[in-house]
C-alpha positions in Angstrom: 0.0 0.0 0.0 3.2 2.4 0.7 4.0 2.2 -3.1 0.5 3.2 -3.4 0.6 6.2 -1.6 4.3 7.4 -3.3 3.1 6.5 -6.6 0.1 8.7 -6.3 2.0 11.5 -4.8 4.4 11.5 -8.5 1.2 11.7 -10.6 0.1 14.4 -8.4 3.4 16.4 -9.0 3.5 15.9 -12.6 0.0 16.5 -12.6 0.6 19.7 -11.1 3.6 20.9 -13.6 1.6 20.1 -16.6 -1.1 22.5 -15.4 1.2 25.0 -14.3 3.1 24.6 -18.0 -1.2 25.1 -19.8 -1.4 27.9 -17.5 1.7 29.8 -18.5 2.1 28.0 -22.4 3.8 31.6 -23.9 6.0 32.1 -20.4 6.8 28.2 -21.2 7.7 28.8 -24.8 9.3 32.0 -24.5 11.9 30.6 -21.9 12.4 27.5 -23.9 13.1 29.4 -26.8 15.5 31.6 -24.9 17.1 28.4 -23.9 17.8 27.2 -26.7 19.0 30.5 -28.7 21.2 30.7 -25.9 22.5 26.8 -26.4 22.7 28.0 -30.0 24.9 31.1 -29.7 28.4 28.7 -29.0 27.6 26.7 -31.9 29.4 28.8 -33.4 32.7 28.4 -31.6 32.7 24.4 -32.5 36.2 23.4 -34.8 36.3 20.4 -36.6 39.4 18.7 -36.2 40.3 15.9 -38.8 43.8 15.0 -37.3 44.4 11.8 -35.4 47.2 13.8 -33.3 44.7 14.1 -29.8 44.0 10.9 -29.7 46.3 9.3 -27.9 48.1 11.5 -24.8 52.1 11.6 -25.1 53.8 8.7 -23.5 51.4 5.7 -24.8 52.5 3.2 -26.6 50.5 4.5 -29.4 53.5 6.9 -29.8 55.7 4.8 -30.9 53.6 2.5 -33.2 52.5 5.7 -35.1 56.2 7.4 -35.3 57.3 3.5 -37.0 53.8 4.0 -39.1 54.9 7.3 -40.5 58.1 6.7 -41.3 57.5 4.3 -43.9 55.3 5.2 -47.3 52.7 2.5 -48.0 52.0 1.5 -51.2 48.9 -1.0 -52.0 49.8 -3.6 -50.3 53.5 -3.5 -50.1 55.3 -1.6 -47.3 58.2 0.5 -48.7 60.7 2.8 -47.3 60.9 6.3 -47.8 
């Protein structure tokens, strides 16, 4: 009966923010829309970086695999040496 009681005591509570949210619909919508222009405005500073460089941090054995890697030319599927 406990669960009872707690469960009914949610549904209130969300009963009670979805009639606040009808009552105020344009307060709602203005502040989501603030929100989100908000969110929006450091879109702009995003950079796309293409470069494998930041994935691995210095000191990994990652390092050295990929300083062997570059200094030799592939080819198809022949390895040769610069």
């Amino acid at each position: 009966m406990k669960i009872m009681i707690k469960i009914s005591k949610i549904n209130a509570l969300f009963r009670r923010i979805g009639e606040l949210q009808i009552q105020h619909r344009y307060a709602v919508l203005f502040i989501f829309i603030i929100i989100t222009a908000v969110c929006s405005a450091g879109l702009v500073k995003f950079k796309i970086a293409n470069s494998s460089e930041g994935w691995y941090g210095s000191g990994d054995q990652f390092d050295d695999i990929t300083m062997l890697l570059l200094d030799y030319k592939g080819t198809g599927s022949s390895v040769e040496k610069e």
